[in-house]
N, C-alpha and C positions, 0 to 999 in steps of 0.2 A: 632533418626532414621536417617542414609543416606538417601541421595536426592541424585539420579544420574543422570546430565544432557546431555543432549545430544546436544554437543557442534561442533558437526557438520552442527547445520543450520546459524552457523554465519557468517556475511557474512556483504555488503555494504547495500543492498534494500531490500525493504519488507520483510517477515519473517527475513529475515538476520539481517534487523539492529533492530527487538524485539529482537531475538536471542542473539545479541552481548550485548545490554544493557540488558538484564533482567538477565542476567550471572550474573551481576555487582552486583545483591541483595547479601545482607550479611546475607546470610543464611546457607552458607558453603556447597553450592554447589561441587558435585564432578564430573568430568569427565566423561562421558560415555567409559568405554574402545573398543572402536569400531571405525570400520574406514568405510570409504566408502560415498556415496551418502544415504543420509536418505530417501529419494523422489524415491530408485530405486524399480525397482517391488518385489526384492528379500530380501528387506532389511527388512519386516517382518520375514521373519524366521531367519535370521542373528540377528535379537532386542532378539524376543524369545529365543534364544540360551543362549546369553551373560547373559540376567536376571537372567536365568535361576540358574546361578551361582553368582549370586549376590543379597545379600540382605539389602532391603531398596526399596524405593519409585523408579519410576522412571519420572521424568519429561519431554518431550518433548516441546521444544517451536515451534514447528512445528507438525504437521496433522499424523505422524508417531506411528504406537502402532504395541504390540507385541498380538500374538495371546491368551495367557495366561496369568495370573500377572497382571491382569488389575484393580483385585480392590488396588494395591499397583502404580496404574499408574496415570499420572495428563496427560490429554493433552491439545493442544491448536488450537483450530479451527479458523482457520482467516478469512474464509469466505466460504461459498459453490459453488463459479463458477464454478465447475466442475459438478457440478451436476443441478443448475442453466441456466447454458449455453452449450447447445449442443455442439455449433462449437467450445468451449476452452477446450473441453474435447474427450476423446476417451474411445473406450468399454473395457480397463487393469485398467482406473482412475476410468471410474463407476463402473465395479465391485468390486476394492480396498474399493469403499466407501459405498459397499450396504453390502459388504462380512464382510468387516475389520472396517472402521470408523464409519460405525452405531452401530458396537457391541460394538465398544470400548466405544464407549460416552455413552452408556446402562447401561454397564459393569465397567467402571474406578472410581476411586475416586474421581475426579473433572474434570468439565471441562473451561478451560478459551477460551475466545474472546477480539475481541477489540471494538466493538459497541457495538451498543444496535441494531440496522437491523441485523446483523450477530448473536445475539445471537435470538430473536427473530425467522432466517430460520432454527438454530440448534433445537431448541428447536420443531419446527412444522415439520420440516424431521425427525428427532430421534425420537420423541416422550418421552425424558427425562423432566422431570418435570423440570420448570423456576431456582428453588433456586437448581440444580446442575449445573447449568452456572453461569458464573461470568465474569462480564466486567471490565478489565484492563487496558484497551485503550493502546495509543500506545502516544509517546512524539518527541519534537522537539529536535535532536540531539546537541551537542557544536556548529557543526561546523557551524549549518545556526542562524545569526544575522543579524544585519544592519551594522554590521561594518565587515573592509576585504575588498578585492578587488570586485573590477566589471567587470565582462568579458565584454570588449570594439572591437566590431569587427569592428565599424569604420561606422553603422547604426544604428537605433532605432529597434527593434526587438520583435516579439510576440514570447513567450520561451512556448515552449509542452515536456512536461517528458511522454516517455513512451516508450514501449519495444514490438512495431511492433505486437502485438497483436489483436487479431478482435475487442475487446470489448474496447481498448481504443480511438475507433472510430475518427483514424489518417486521411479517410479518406474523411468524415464531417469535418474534420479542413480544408483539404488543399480546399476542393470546399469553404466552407465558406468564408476562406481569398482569395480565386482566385473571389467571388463574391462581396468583401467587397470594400467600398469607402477610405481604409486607405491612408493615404498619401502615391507616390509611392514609398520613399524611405524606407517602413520598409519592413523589411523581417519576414522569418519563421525560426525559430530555433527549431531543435530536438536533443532531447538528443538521442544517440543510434545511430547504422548503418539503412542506409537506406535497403528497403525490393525493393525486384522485383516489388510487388505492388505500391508501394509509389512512385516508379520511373517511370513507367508506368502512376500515374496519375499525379503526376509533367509533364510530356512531355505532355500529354493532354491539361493541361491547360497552358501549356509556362509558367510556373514556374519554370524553371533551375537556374535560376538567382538569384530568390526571396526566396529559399529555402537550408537550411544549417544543415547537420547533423554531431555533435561534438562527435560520438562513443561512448566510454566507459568513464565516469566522476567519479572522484573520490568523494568523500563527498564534500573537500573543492571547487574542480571545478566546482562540481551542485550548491554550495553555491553563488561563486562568478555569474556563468551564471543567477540563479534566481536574485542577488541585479543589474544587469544588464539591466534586462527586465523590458520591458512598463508596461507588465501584463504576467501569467501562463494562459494559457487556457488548462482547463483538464476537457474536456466534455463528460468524461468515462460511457461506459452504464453501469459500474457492480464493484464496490469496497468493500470490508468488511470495510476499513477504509479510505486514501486515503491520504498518509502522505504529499504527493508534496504541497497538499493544505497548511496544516500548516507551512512546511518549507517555503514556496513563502510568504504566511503572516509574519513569522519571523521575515525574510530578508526583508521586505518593498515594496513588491509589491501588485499591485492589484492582484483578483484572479477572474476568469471566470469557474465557472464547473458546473455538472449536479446538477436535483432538485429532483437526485433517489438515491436509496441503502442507503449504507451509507453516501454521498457525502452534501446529505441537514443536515443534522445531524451535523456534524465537520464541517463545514461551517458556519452553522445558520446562522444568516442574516449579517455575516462580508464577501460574497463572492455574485457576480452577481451569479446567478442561472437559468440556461437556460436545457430545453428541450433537450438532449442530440441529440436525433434523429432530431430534426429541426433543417437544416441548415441556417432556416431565422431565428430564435432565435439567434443561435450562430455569424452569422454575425450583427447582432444589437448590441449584448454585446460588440466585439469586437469595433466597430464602435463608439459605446459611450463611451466606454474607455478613446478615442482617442480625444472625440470633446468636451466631457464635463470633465473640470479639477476638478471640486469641488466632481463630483462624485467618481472620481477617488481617490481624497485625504481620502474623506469620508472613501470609503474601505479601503484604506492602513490603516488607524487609526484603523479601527473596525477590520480588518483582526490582527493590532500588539496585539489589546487585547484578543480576540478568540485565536492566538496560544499560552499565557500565560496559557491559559488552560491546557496544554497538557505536561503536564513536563514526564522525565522517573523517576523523584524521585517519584514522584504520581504513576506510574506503579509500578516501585519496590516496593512501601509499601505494593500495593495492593496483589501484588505477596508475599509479605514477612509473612502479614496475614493469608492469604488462605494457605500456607506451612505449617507455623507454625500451624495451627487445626492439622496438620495430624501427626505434625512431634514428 
């Protein structure tokens, strides 16, 4: 039986880099002939159409399904913030996932995830029984190791990935480091363009100085900026998985993130863990990092064995099984 994938969610981040590596399974995957944004409001009826004329399975590694053909369909749910989080969502996304992504996951032939929290909120929103999900997790790409460069900006530096977002609660960072006792020479590092917001409260706290945003990173450049940094702080309120984690562990750093979603999960106890919404939480972690060395090594140690965990050879098998039932 054809598998046709849909090979336009691949990409550098999140869904993008499952996308790119789960392509890789050798299971003779084939192209989706279609073009366009998978994610656009219209690209449901554009899915349906193309299927329509095509026979065989169809796989999505991203949230996308057609309105018919569903039981020849696999999708892949990464997480529910859209439906979870009012403010990361609008009323075209919720009714997409009341209208379209509840039927499809009712209706499809399998569905995959990457935790066990994420499959857990599909399963209690849907209302699909446990053994039609399946968790495939997600893995730590080539390019993040301990060996390779170090992004050296000429400071000791606290490094934050994240993409100006509500929920990745960039906000609680910059108050927490503007309230923290770090030495004064370290700075704040973000991946990604700075936001009107973020700039508005850097000049609040007279943080022009202490504050550094490096745009768009490629794999290897996120690689070298995390073997660079003191530690990752990623004290996100809402993740299905939360890959930064594992890559900063890779690469040999410590790791600071939330004790919610999925984030205590793929963490377990190789990561400080803090209260995402407390910003006296978040500046202790920080602060200890920084004063206490053994605790610091500790993590790095426990963080390189935790991201062994997470290979994409372990996803692809898991993907290669779940195919093969159908194929």
């Amino acid at each position: 039986m054809k598998i046709y994938f849909d090979s336009r969610w691949c990409g550098t981040h999140g869904i993008g880099r499952f996308a790119t590596e789960v392509r890789k399974t050798e299971i003779g995957f084939i192209d989706l002939p279609l073009q366009g944004n998978p994610a656009s409001k219209f690209d449901v009826f554009k899915l349906t159409f193309v299927l329509a004329r095509l026979n065989g399975f169809f796989f999505s590694p991203g949230y996308n399904a057609p309105l018919f053909f569903l039981n020849r369909t696999i999708i892949t749910v990464h997480d529910l913030n859209h439906i979870d989080l009012n403010y990361n969502s609008s009323i075209l996304k919720r009714l997409y996932y009341k209208l379209i992504l509840k039927r499809a996951c009712l209706k499809s032939a399998k569905i995959l995830t990457v935790s066990d929290f994420s499959k857990s909120r599909i399963v209690k929103w849907s209302g699909v029984p446990e053994e039609k999900v399946f968790v495939v997790g997600n893995g730590v790409s080539q390019e993040f190791n301990i060996e390779g460069d170090k992004y050296q900006p000429g400071f000791p530096y606290v490094f934050v990935v994240g993409n100006r977002k509500f929920h990745k609660n960039e906000a609680r960072v910059l108050e927490a480091f503007h309230l923290s006792t770090l030495p004064p020479e370290v700075k704040l590092v973000f991946s990604g363009k700075i936001s009107d917001e973020l700039h508005n409260i850097i000049n609040e706290y007279g943080l022009s100085d202490k504050v550094v945003f490096l745009g768009t990173l490629s794999n290897m450049e996120l690689a070298s900026c995390y073997r660079g940094a003191e530690v990752l702080l990623f004290p996100s309120l809402y993740e299905g998985f939360g890959l930064p984690v594992i890559e900063a562990m890779a690469c040999g750093i410590p790791v600071i993130t939330s004790n919610t979603t999925s984030l205590k999960e793929i963490a377990s106890d190789a990561a400080c863990l803090v209260n995402p919404e407390s910003i006296i939480e978040i500046k202790s972690a920080l602060e200890k990092i920084f004063k206490d060395d053994n605790y610091k090594n500790d993590l790095v140690e426990r963080g390189r064995i935790q991201s062994q965990k997470f290979t994409w050879n372990k996803t692809r098998n898991k993907v290669k099984i779940l195919l093969g039932d159908i194929s």
